[in-house]
C-alpha positions in Angstrom: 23.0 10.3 52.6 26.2 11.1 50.5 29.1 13.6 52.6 28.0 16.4 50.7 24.3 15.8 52.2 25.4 15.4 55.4 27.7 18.5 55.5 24.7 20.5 53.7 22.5 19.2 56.6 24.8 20.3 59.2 25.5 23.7 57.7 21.7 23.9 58.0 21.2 23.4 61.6 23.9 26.1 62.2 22.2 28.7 59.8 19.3 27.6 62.0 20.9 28.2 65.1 21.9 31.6 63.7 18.3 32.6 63.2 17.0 31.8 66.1 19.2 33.7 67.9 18.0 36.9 65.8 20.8 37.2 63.5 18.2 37.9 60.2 21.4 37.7 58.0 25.0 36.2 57.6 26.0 39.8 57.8 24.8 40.4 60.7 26.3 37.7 62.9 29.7 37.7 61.1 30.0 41.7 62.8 29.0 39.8 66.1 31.7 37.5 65.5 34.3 40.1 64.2 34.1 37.7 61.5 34.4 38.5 57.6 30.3 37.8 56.0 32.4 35.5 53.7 33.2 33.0 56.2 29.7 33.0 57.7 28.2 32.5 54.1 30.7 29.6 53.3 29.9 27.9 56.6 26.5 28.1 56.1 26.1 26.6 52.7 28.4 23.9 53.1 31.2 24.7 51.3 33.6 24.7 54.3 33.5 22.8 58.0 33.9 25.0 60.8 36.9 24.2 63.1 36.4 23.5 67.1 37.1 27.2 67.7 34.5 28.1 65.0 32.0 26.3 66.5 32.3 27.1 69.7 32.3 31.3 68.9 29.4 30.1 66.3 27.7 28.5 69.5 28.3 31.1 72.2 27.4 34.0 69.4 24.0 32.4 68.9 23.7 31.5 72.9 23.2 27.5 72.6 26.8 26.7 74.2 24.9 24.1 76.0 24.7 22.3 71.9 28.2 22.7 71.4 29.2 19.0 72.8 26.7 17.4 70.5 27.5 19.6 67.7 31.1 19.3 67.7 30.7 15.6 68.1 28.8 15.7 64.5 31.5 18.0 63.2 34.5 15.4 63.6 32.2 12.3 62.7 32.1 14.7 59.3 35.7 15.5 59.4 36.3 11.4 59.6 34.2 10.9 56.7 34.6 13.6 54.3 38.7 13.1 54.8 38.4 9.1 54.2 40.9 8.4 51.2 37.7 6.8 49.1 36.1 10.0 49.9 39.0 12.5 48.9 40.3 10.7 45.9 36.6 9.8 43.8 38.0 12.3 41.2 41.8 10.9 41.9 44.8 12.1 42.6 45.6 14.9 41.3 42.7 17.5 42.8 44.0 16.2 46.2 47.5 17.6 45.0 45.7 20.9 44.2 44.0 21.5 47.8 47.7 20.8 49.3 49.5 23.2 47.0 47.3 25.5 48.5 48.2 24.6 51.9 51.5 25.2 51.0 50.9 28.3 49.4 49.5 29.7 52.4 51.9 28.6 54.7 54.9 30.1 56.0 56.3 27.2 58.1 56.1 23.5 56.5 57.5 20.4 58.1 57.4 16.9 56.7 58.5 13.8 58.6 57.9 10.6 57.7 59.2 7.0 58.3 58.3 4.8 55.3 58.3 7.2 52.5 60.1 9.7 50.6 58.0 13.5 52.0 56.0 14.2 48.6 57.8 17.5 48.5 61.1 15.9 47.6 60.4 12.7 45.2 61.5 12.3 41.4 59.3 11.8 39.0 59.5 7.9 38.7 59.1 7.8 42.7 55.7 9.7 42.8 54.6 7.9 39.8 55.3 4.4 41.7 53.3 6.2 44.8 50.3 7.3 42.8 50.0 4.1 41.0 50.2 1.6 44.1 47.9 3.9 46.2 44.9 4.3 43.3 45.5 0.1 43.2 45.3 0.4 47.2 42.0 2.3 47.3 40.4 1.2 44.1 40.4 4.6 43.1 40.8 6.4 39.5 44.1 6.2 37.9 45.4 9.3 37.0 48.9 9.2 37.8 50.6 11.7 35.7 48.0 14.5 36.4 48.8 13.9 39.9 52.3 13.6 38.9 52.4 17.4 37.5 50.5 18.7 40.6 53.1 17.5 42.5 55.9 19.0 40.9 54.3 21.8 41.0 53.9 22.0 44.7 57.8 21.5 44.7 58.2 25.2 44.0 57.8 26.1 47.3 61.4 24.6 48.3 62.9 27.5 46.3 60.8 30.1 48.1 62.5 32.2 50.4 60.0 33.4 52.6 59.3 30.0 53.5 60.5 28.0 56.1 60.4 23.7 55.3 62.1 21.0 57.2 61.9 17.9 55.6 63.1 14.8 58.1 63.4 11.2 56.9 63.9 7.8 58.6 66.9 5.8 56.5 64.1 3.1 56.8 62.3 5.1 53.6 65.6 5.3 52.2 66.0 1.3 52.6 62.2 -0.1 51.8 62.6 0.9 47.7 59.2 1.4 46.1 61.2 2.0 42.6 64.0 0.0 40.8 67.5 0.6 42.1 68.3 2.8 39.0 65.5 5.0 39.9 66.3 4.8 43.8 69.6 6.3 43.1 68.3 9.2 41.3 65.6 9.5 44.1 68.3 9.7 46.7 70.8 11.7 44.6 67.6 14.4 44.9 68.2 14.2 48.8 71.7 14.8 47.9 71.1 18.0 46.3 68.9 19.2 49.4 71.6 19.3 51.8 72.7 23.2 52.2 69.7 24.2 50.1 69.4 27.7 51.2 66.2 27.7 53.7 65.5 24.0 53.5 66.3 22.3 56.5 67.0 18.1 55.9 67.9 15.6 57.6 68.0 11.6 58.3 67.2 9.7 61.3 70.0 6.9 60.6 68.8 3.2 61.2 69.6 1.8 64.8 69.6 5.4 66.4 67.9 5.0 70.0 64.5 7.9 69.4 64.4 10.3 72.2 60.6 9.7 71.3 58.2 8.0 69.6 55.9 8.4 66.5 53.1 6.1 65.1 53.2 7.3 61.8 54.4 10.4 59.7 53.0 14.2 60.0 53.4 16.9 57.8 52.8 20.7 59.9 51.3 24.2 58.0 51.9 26.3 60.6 49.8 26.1 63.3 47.7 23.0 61.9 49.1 18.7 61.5 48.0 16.7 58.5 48.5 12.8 59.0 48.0 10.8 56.7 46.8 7.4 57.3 46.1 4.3 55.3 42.6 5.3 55.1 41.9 8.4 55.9 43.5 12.1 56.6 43.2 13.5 59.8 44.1 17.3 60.2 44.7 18.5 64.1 44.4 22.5 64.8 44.3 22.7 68.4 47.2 23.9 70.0 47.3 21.5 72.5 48.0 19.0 69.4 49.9 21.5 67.3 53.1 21.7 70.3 52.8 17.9 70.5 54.0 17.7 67.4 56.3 20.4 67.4 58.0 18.9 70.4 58.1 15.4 68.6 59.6 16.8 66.0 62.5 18.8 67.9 62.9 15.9 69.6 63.9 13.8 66.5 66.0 16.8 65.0 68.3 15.9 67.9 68.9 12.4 66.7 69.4 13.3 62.9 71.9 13.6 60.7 72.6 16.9 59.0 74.9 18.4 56.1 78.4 16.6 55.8 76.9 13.6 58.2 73.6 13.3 55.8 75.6 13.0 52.9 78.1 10.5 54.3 74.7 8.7 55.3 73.2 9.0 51.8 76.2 7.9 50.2 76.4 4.3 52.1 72.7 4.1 51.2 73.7 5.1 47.5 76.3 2.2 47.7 73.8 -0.2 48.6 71.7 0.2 45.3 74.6 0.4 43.3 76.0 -3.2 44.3 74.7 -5.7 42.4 72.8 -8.4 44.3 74.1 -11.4 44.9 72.8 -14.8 43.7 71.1 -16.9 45.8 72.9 -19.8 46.4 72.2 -23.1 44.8 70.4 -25.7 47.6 72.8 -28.7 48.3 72.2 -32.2 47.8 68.6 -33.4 48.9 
């Protein structure tokens, strides 16, 4: 069976669920719930998962709390495959682009952190086109790099709304593993640049050989009270709170080690330097 099976499957045994427990209509059990008859109806024809929390009111409204173990165990084996990169990006890249910018849209609080790469927010044009070509080669997925590329510049508005908060926090190591020629790295960083003291954009760099106050397996991005991470082959959001402080604690705990305004640019400006010196040639083996 294909994902969208599956989830129609499982949206089935809930709607089941529901009228057994004498809930004749969606309407009905979404007052039970306090719930808008919207949510119930898009839960119920598969068009959205539940979370935990949805299942578990969905269970104790329809008195089968005893199933909610076993159903909650089938909602994250759908989670797992309905997130899978192959999954996500079948159409490519840009629709992806298009169910974050909503995210973003609807979030007052964004933080990014990552290790290896520039945070999507903040690359140049040449750097997301370098991203969006290496990961369709990656996942053997279609190639349609500057649709993608316009999404994501389009997502980038949200660093000039006010009424948003965003913290962006990069490792140097992203800074030092270039995924673009140097001519383009120097624009990319020269973007960071431009970030420092941008009104209610927080930045900052963890500088190389820092000793962490913690550790972190891979990069996160946070919408409020939900993490997205993004793996090499799948995505994996995270809404329980539980989760949600562990990776607000994390991330305070790296703010303590970065390097901010006049100390960011002073950091940038040696990694500038670096792409701006022309290599030097390897020296010529001596005599065999």
């Amino acid at each position: 069976m294909s994902i969208e099976e599956l989830v129609l499957a499982f949206a089935a045994k809930l709607r089941s669920l529901r009228r057994e427990a004498g809930f004749h209509t969606g309407k009905d059990f979404a007052e039970r719930l306090q719930w808008m008859a919207s949510k119930v109806s898009r839960i119920e024809n598969g068009r959205t998962l539940p979370t935990r929390d949805d299942l578990e009111a969905w269970c104790a409204a329809a008195g089968v709390l005893d199933r909610f173990d076993e159903l909650h165990a089938e909602l994250i084996r759908l989670r797992l495959e309905r997130d899978r990169w192959k999954q996500q990006l079948r159409q490519g890249h840009a629709p992806v682009q298009k169910v974050t910018a909503q995210r973003e849209h609807d979030s007052d609080r964004i933080v990014m952190v990552e290790f290896f790469l520039v945070p999507g927010l903040v690359q140049t044009l040449d750097y997301m086109r370098a991203v969006y070509t290496i990961a369709a080669e990656m996942h053997g997925t279609p190639g349609d790099t500057e649709e993608a590329v316009a999404e994501r510049v389009r997502r980038q508005e949200v660093l000039y709304d006010p009424s948003k908060t965003v913290e962006i926090l990069v490792a140097e190591a992203a800074l030092r593993y270039p995924i673009v020629p140097p001519a383009q790295m120097r624009v990319q960083l020269d973007r960071l640049w431009n970030l420092v003291g941008l009104g209610h954009v927080r930045f900052g760099i963890i500088p190389l050989g820092t000793v962490l106050p913690t550790i972190t397996m891979h990069g996160y991005t946070i919408f409020d009270d939900t993490v997205l991470v993004e793996v090499n082959h799948t995505e994996i959001t995270a809404a329980d709170p539980d989760d949600v402080e562990l990776y607000d604690h994390i991330t305070s705990q790296l703010w303590e080690v970065a390097a901010e305004g006049d100390d960011a640019r002073t950091l940038l400006r040696e990694v500038l330097d670096h792409y701006s010196t022309p290599a030097r040639a390897e020296p010529s083996p001596g005599p065999g």
